[in-house]
N, C-alpha and C positions, 0 to 999 in steps of 0.2 A: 979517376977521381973527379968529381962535379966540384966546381968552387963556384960559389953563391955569388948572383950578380947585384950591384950594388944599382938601390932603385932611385931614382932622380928626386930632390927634393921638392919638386912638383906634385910627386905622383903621392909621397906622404902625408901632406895637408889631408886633415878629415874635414869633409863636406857638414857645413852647417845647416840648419835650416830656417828661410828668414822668418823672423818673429811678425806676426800680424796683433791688430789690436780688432777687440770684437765685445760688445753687448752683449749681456747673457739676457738667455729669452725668459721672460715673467713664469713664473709656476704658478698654475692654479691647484689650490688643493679644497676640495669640495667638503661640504656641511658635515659631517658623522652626525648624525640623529643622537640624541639622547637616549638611551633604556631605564625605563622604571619597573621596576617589577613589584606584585602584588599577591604573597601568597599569606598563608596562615601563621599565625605565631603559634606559640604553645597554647599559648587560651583556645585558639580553633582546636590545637589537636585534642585537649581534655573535652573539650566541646564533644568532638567524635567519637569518644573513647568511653564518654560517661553514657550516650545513647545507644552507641553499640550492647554495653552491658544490657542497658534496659529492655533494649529489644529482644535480645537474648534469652534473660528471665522472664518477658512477658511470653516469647514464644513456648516456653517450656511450662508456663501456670495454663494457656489454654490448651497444651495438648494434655496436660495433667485433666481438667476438665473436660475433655472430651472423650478419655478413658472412662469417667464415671454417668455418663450417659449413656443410654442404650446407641448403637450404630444409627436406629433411624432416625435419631434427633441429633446425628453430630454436624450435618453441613456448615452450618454458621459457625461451631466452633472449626471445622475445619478451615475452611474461607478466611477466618479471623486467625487463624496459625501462621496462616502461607504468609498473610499480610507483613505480620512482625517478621517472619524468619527472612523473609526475601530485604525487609528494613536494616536487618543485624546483617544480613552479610553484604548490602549496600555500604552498609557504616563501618566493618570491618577493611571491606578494600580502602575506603578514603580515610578511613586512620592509620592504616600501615602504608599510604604510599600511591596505593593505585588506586584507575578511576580520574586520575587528575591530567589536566592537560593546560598547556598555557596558550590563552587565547592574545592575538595582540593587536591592539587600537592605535591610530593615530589620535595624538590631542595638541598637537602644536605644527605649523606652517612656520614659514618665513614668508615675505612680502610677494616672494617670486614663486611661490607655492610648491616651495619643496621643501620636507620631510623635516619639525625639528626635532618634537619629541614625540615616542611611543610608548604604551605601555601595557606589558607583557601581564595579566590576571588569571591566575588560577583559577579553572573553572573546572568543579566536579560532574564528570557527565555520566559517572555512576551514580548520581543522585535520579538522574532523569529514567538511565533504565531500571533505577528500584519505583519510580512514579507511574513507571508504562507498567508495571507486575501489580504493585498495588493496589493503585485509585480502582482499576477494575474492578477487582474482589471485593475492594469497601463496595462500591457501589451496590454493585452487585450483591450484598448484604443489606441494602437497603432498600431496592427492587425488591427481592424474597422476603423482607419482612411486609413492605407494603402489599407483597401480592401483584405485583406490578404485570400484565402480558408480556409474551415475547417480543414482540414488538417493540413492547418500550422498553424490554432491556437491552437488547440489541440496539437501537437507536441510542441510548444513554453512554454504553459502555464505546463503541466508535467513537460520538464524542469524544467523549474522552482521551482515547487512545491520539485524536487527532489535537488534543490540547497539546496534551505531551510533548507527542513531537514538533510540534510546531513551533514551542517552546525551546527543544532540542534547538531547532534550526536557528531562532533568536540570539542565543546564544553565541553563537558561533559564525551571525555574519558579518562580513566584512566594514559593514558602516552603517552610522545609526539608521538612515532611512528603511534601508532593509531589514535591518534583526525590528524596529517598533512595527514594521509591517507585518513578520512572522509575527509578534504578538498580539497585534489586533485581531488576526484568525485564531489565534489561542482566546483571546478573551470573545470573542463570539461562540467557539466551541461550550466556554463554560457557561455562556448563559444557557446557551441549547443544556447542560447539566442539568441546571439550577430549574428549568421548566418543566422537563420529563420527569424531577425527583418533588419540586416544589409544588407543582399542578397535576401532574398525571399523577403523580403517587400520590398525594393526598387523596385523590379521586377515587385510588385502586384502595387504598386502605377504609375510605368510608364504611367500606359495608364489613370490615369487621370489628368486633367489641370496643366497646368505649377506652377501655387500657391499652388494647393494642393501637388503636386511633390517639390515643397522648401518647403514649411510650413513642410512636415514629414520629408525630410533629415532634416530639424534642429532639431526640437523634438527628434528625434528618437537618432542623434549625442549628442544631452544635454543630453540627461538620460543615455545613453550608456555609457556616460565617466562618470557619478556620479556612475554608478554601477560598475563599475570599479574599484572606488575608494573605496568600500566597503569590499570586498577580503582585498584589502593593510591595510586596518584599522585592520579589524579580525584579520588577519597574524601578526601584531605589537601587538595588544593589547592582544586578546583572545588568538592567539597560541604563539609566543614569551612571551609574556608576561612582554614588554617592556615601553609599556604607564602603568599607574596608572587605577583605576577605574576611576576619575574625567575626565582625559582625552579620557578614551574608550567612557562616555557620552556624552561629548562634540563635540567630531567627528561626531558618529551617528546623534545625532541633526539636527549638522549643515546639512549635506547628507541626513538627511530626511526631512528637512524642504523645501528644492529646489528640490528634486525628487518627494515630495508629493505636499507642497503647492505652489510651482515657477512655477511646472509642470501643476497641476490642473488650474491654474488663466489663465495660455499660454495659454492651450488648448481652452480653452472655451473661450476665450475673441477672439481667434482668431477665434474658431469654428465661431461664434455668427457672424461675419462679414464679412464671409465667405460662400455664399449660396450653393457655390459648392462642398464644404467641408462636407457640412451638410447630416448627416445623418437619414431619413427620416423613420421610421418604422408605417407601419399600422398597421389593423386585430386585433391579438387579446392584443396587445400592446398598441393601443389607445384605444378599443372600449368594450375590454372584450370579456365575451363569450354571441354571440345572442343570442335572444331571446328561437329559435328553438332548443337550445340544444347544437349546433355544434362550433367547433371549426376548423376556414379554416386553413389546411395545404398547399395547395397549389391552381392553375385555376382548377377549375371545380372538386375537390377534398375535402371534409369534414369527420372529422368524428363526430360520435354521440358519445354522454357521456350517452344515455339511454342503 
């Protein structure tokens, strides 16, 4: 049997630990920036929702109109179709949602120049690739009624493509110095527009009849002054950043609903009544490719697809 040895009342005592005195060290806790955000109310989204329709119906009255012309007089209404349809499903992504991205700006420092406030703006950049599809095809509706050479429609229509995106890029950079730089090459691109369409096209359309010579100085004066107005909105809304989202929608709208559908209706109502205006394509535009194989490029010229 083991009997338990009794331990010295020395060995009991629990060891304490001596107490020290000590400063607690400062906590730094750094700035959290501010976020503001800036999207659409419901006024934007009815904004969207009432242009999308129209674009819609206008898309569907010129292809109705272009059924009742023969095929070699449909290109302008064709051209003037795409324009609204590629407008309507622009305007359907950014009324159901997409299309939208939130771009985000500093607008407040502290003394030490860090970060107070930012803020976060919805910015449609499904607006810009319905702008790269469209403005082409207008234009290019207004080259072929002036009569314009290839030359200057290929030089008008780059233009343009390079407004666009440059405009794109504005949009989306980092700080004002940069995006108003992208925009200075946007608004250079448009004047390069406004000259091929304002000088060289008056020039190409001189030598045909006196009605086709007014009908494009107006047309051509209408859309020049709406695109005009396009820049001064961007510059308030997207670079100043002076209008709201609701009102950046609201502008657009309106500038796209008269540049695409006031535009498109003009054209063609006038083209239609208009026989001298009319632009008349044959070959393989009406008829396809013959039987034989070939495809005519020009008199007494073919080539073979074998």
């Amino acid at each position: 049997m083991i009997i338990p040895q009794e331990l010295p009342e020395v060995a009991t005592q629990v060891a304490t630990t001596p107490q020290t005195s000590h400063t607690p060290l400062p906590t730094v806790i750094p700035d959290i920036p501010r976020v503001y955000y800036q999207t659409s109310s419901e006024v934007g989204q009815r904004a969207l929702w009432v242009v999308c329709i129209l674009m819609g119906l206008s898309s569907l009255a010129f292809y109705i109109m272009a059924m009742r012309v023969p095929v070699q007089k449909r290109l302008f209404h064709i051209i003037t179709a795409f324009v609204t349809t590629f407008a309507f499903l622009s305007y359907y992504a950014m009324a159901t949602g997409d299309g939208i991205t939130s771009h985000a700006y500093v607008v407040g420092r502290s003394k030490l120049g860090a970060v107070t406030e930012i803020i976060k703006r919805d910015v449609y950049w499904a607006r810009y690739v319905d702008w790269s599809l469209t403005t082409p095809l207008l234009l290019l509706d207004l080259c072929l009624l002036a009569g314009a050479n290839g030359a200057t429609i290929l030089v008008t229509l780059v233009s343009d493509v390079i407004m666009i995106l440059t405009g794109l890029f504005a949009a989306f950079s980092k700080d004002g110095a940069q995006s108003w730089g992208w925009y200075a090459f946007a608004c250079i691109a448009y004047l390069n527009i406004v000259y091929q369409v304002g000088y060289k096209g008056r020039n190409a359309v001189s030598a045909r009849d006196n009605k086709t010579r007014a009908f494009f100085g107006a047309i051509s004066l209408f859309t020049l002054l709406l695109w005009t107005a396009y820049p001064i909105v961007w510059g308030i809304a997207d670079g100043a950043h002076r209008v709201n989202v609701d009102g950046e929608i609201i502008a657009y709208a309106v500038l796209d609903v008269l540049a695409k559908g006031v535009f498109g209706f003009w054209l063609l109502l006038t083209h239609d009544s208009m026989p001298q205006a009319s632009l008349s394509i044959d070959g393989f535009w009406s008829h396809g490719i013959p039987y034989d194989g070939t495809i005519r490029v020009g008199e007494g010229r073919t080539i073979d697809d074998n």
